[in-house]
N, C-alpha and C positions, 0 to 999 in steps of 0.2 A: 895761332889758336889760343893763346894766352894773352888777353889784353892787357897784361903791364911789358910784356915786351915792346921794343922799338920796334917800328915797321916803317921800310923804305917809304920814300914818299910817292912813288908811283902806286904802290899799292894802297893807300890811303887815298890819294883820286881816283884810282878805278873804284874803291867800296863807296866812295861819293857820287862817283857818273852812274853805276848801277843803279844804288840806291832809286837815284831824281827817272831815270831812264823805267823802271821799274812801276814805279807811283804814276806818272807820266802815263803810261800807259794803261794803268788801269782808273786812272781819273780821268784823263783829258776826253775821252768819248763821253765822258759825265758832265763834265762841265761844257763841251760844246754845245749837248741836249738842250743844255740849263738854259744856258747863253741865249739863244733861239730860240727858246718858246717868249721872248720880248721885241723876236725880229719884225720889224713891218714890214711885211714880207704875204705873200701867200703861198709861200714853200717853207719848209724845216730847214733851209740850209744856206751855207753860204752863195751868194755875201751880203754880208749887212747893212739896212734899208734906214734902221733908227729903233728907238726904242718907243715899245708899247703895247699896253697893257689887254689889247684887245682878243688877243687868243683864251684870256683867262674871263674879262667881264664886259666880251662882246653880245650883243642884244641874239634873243634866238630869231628876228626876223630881220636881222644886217647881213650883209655879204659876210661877214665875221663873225662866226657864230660862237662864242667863249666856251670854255668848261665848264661854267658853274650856268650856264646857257641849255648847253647842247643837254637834254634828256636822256638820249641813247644814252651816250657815255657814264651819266652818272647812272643812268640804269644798271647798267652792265658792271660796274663799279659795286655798287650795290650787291648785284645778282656773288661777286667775287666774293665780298666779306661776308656773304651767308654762307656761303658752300666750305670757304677758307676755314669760318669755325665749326659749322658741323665736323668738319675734316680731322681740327685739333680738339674738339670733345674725343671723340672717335681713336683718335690715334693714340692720344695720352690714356683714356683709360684705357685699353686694348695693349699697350705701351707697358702700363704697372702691373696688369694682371701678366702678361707674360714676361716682363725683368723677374717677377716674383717665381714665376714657372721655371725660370733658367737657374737661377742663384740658389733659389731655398728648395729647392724637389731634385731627388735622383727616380729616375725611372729608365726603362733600356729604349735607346735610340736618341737618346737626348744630345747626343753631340751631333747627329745627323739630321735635327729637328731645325738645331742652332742653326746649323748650314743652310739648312735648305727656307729658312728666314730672310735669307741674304739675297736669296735668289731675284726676287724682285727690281732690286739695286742694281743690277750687272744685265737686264734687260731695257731694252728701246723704249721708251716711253709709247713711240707710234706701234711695237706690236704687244706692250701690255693691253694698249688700249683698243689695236682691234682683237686681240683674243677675248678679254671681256667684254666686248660688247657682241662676238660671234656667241661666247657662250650663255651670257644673259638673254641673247632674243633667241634661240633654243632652247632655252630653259621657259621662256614667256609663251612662244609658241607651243610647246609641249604644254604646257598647262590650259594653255587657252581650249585645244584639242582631244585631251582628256578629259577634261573636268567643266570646259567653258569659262574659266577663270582668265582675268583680264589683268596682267600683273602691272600696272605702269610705271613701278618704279625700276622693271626690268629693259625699258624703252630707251630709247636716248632722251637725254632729261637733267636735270639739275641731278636725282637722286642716284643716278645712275654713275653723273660727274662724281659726286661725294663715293660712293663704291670705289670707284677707278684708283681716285687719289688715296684714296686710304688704303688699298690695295697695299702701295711697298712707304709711304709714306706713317705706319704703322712701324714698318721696320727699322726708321731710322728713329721714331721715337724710343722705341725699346732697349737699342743699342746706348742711347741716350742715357736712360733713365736705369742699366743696367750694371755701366759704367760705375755709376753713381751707387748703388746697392749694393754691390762688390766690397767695396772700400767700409761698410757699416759696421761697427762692431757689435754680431749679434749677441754680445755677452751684458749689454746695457737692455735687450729686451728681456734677457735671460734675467738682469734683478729686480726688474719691475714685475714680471711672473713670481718670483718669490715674495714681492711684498705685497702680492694678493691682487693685481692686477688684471684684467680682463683681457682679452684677445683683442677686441672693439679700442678698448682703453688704450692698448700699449701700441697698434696700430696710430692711431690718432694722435696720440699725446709724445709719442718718440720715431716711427719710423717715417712717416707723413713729415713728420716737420725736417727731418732728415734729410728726406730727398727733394725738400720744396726747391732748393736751385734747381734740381734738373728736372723736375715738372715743369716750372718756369720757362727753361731752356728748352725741354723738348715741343712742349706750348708753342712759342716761338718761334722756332724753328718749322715745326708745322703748319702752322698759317704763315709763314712767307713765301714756303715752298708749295704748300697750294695755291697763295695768290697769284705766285707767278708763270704756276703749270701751264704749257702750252701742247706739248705734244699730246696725252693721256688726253685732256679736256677735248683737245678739237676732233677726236675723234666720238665721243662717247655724249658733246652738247647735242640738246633739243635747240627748239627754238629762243629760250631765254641765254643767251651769250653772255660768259665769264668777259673781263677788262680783257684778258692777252686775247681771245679770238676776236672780240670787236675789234680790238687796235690793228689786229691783224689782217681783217677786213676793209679797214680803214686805207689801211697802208697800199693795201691790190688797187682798192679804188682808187687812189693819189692823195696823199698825206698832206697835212697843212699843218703849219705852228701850234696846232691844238691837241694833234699826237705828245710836241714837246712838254706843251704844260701840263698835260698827263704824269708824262714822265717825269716832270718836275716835284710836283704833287705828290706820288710815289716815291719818290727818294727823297722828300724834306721826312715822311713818313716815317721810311724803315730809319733813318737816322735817328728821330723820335723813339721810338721804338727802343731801338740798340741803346738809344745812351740812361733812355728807362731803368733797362736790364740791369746793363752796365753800374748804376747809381744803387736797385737792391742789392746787386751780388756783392757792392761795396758797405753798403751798410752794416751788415753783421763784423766787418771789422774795425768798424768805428765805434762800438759798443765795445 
């Protein structure tokens, strides 16, 4: 437990065989993906045919039709990163307003409010997402039948996607950005109120700039985890299809090297992404 002690030398190769055994196994399905979306091949897998580029900027009227080719895919692509940020608008503010509900407010039942926020989390993704889509087309039906009211973002539909996902994906922003709120010392708002300070003022100007890492993070975190929902979404999509139900579509049909460069694409991404972060959350200490 103490790294200035000696340690035999069998235990110093097993923390090195874990270690590679460990990494190993959570990269090597990564990198085979990788590998293979350059197979000349018309399958995703082994064994290897040669190298080339045509799963990425094959023509859309060749036996090989590329990603940056194929329509659907980038459609659906597309159709992802709309729903992904409607999702992280939605979650982060919904996110602040209640971290602010849990830390700064005493009211009764607030610990059982907490809980029952969690709840989300610790259900199936496949029966959030037919309970809300049982409960939205009863709620659509009812109104259509009372009143003649035609709700369509209560249908299955892109809007209804953005509903689903924000459903428990709100949850983890909060946890996120509450974490963070915790930790604030409210006695830096407390002397900006005495040097005449406004409510508007001392939000913006000290509690805001405060929590911008875990707005950030919980940002983040929300559009990765909506872009990559598959359970919630494949229940709740219309006819415009998020990336994980096409691919998934893709795959029933019989997969080709252009799944892989998908998933290539996708993970040059979130790497982007993460070393972005990574490089703000470093900056304020290089100041």
């Amino acid at each position: 437990m103490i790294p200035s002690l000696p340690r035999p030398a069998w235990l110093r190769a097993s923390t090195v065989v874990y270690g590679v055994l460990f990494f190993a196994f959570l990269f090597l399905p990564l990198a085979v993906v990788a590998v293979f979306a350059f197979n000349d091949a018309p399958y995703p897998a082994p064994p290897w045919n040669g190298f080339t580029l045509d799963w990425f900027l094959g023509g859309a009227d060749g036996p090989r039709r590329g990603l940056f080719a194929d329509t659907a895919l980038l459609g659906s692509l597309w159709t992802s990163v709309v729903v992904a940020c409607w999702v992280t608008l939605l979650s982060v503010l919904v996110g602040t307003a209640n971290a602010f509900l849990i830390e700064r407010t005493q009211f009764r039942g607030k610990q059982a409010l907490s809980m029952l926020m969690l709840a989300p989390l610790v259900i199936p993704g496949v029966i959030l997402g037919i309970s809300i889509l049982a409960l939205a087309s009863r709620v659509a039906n009812l109104a259509d039948d009372l009143w003649g009211l035609e709700l369509e973002f209560l249908r299955p539909g892109l809007p209804l996607v953005v509903l689903g996902q924000f459903a428990y994906i709100a949850s983890i922003a909060t946890l996120t950005i509450s974490a963070r709120l915790k930790r604030f010392d409210i006695t830096l708002e407390e002397a900006a109120y005495n040097l005449g300070a406004s409510r508007f003022a001392v939000l913006t100007t000290i509690t805001l700039p405060y929590l911008k890492p875990a707005l950030i993070g919980a940002a983040a975190i929300s559009f990765l985890m909506s872009f990559e929902n598959f359970n919630t979404t494949l229940m709740l999509v219309g006819s415009d299809a998020p990336l994980t139900v096409m691919m998934y579509g893709r795959m029933r049909e019989g997969a080709t090297p252009v799944l892989n460069a998908v998933s290539l694409f996708l993970m040059v991404a979130s790497a982007l992404l993460a070393l972005t972060l990574l490089k703000r959350s470093d900056a304020p200490q290089e100041r």
